[in-house]
C-alpha positions, 0 to 999 in steps of 0.5 A, a space after each residue: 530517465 525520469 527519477 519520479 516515473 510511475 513506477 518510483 512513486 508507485 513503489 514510494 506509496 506501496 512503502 508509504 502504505 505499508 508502513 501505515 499498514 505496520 502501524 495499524 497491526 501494531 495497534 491492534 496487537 497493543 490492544 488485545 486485551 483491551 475490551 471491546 476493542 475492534 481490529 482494524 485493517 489497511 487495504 492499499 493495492 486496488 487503489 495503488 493498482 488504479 493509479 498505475 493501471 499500465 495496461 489501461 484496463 482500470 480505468 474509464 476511457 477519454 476519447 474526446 478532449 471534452 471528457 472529464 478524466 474520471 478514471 485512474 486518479 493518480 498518485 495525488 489523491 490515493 487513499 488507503 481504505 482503513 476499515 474494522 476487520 470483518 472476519 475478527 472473532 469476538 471474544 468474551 472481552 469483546 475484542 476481534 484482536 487474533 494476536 497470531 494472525 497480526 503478528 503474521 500478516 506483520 512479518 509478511 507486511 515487513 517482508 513485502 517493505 524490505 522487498 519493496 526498498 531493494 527494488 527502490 534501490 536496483 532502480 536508483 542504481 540503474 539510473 546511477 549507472 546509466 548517468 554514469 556511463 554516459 560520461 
């Protein structure tokens, strides 16, 4: 069993991004009475998705070993897309901050994280079993 396979550094960077994720509503919530300050979001599944791609749908095949592998990327250079969240309300200050919305896309983001850790966890078991029960 591989410690590092595709699937614990998928769950690795989906913890890495979520956390990103928690730190940028955390900063909108902070600032929502601040005039003219513009809510901002984190998307990070497309890309984490690519990266996997498990099925092989996602990605451009290389048939010929002089193609250049343009498709699903890797791990080493996911980036999430940070952008200023287009469906904000304006308020009278100027501010896009939905302070209710942030605060629920927070707990399902805290929930997704801790969901996310236990699968860390079951897979680590597993690996700690399977060395285990080869002794």
């Amino acid at each position: 069993m591989d410690v590092n396979d595709k699937t614990f550094r998928a769950l690795a960077t989906s913890l890495k991004f979520r956390e990103m994720r928690q730190e940028l509503m955390s900063g909108n919530v902070a600032n929502a009475q601040t005039p003219g300050y513009k809510s901002v979001k984190l998307d990070f599944e497309e890309a984490l998705a690519r990266a996997t791609d498990v099925d092989g749908q996602l990605s451009m095949g290389a048939t010929d070993e002089r193609h250049f592998n343009v498709g699903g990327g890797g791990f080493n250079n996911l980036e999430p897309e940070v952008y200023e969240d287009p469906n904000g309300v304006v308020s009278e200050n100027g501010n896009t901050v939905d302070v209710e919305a942030e605060m629920a896309r927070m707990a399902e983001n805290k929930i997704m994280y801790d969901t996310t850790v236990q699968l860390m966890n079951k897979k680590l078991g597993l690996m700690k079993y399977a060395i285990n029960s080869e002794k």
